[in-house]
C-alpha positions as CSV (number, residue, x, y, z in Angstrom):
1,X,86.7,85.1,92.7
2,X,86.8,88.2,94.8
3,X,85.7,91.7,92.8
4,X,85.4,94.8,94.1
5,X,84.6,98.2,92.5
6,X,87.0,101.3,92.8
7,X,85.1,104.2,94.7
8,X,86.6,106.8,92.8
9,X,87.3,105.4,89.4
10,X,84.5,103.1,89.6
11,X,86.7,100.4,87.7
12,X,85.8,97.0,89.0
13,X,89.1,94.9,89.9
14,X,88.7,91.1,89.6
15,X,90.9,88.7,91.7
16,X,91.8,86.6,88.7
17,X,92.5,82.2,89.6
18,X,96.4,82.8,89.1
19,X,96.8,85.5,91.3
20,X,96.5,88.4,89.5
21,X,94.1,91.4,89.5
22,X,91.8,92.3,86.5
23,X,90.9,95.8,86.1
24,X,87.7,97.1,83.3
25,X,86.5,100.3,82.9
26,X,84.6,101.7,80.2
27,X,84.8,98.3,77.9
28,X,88.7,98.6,78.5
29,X,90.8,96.0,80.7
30,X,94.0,95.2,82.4
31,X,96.0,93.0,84.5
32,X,98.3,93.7,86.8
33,X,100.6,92.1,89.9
34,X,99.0,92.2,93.4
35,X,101.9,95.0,93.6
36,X,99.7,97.0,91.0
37,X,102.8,97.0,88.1
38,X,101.4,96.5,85.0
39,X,101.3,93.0,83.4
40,X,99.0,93.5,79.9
41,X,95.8,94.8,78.6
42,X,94.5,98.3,77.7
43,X,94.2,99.9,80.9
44,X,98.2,100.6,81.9
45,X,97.6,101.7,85.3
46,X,96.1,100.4,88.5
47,X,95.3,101.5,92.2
48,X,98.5,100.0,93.9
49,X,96.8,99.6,97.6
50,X,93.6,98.4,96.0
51,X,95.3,95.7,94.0
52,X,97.1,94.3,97.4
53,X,94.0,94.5,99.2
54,X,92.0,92.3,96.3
55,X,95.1,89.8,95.6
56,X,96.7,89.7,99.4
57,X,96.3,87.5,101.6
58,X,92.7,86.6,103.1
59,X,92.8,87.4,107.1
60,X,90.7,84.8,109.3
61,X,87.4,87.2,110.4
62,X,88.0,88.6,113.7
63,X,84.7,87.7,114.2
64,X,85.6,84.1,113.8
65,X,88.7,83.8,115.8
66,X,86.8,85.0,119.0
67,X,84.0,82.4,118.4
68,X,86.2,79.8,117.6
69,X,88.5,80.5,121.0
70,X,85.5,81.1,122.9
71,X,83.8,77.3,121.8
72,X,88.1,76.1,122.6
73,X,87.8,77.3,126.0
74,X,84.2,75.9,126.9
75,X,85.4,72.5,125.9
76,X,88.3,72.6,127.9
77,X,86.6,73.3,131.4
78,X,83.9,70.4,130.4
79,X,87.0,68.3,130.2
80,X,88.3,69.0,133.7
């Protein structure tokens, strides 16, 4: 799933399959809501805004929606 290290803890939080977030640090670990409240583990405390950003919901890449609009509008002028 989706992992990312903390740039000022350096704790790496896992996206876990059911949603939530697993945080280790130091041989220690912890999960937690997407919200960041505490669910079980050793570690009792989690980077709230770090947690949404991990477990929210993935945004199409803008990068995608404008080549997917621009290929959209060349097949509808090779239609008319």
């Amino acid at each position: 799933m989706r992992a990312i290290r903390h740039p000022l803890s350096g704790a790496i939080y896992d996206l876990q399959p059911d949603g939530t977030v697993r945080i280790e640090k130091d041989g220690k670990a912890g999960v937690f809501r997407r919200d960041g409240s505490y669910v079980s583990g050793e570690i009792y405390s989690a980077d709230p805004h770090l947690c949404l950003w991990i477990a929210g919901r993935e945004l199409p890449s803008r990068h995608r929606q404008g080549a997917d609009a621009s290929r959209e509008r060349r097949s509808n002028s090779n239609e008319g």
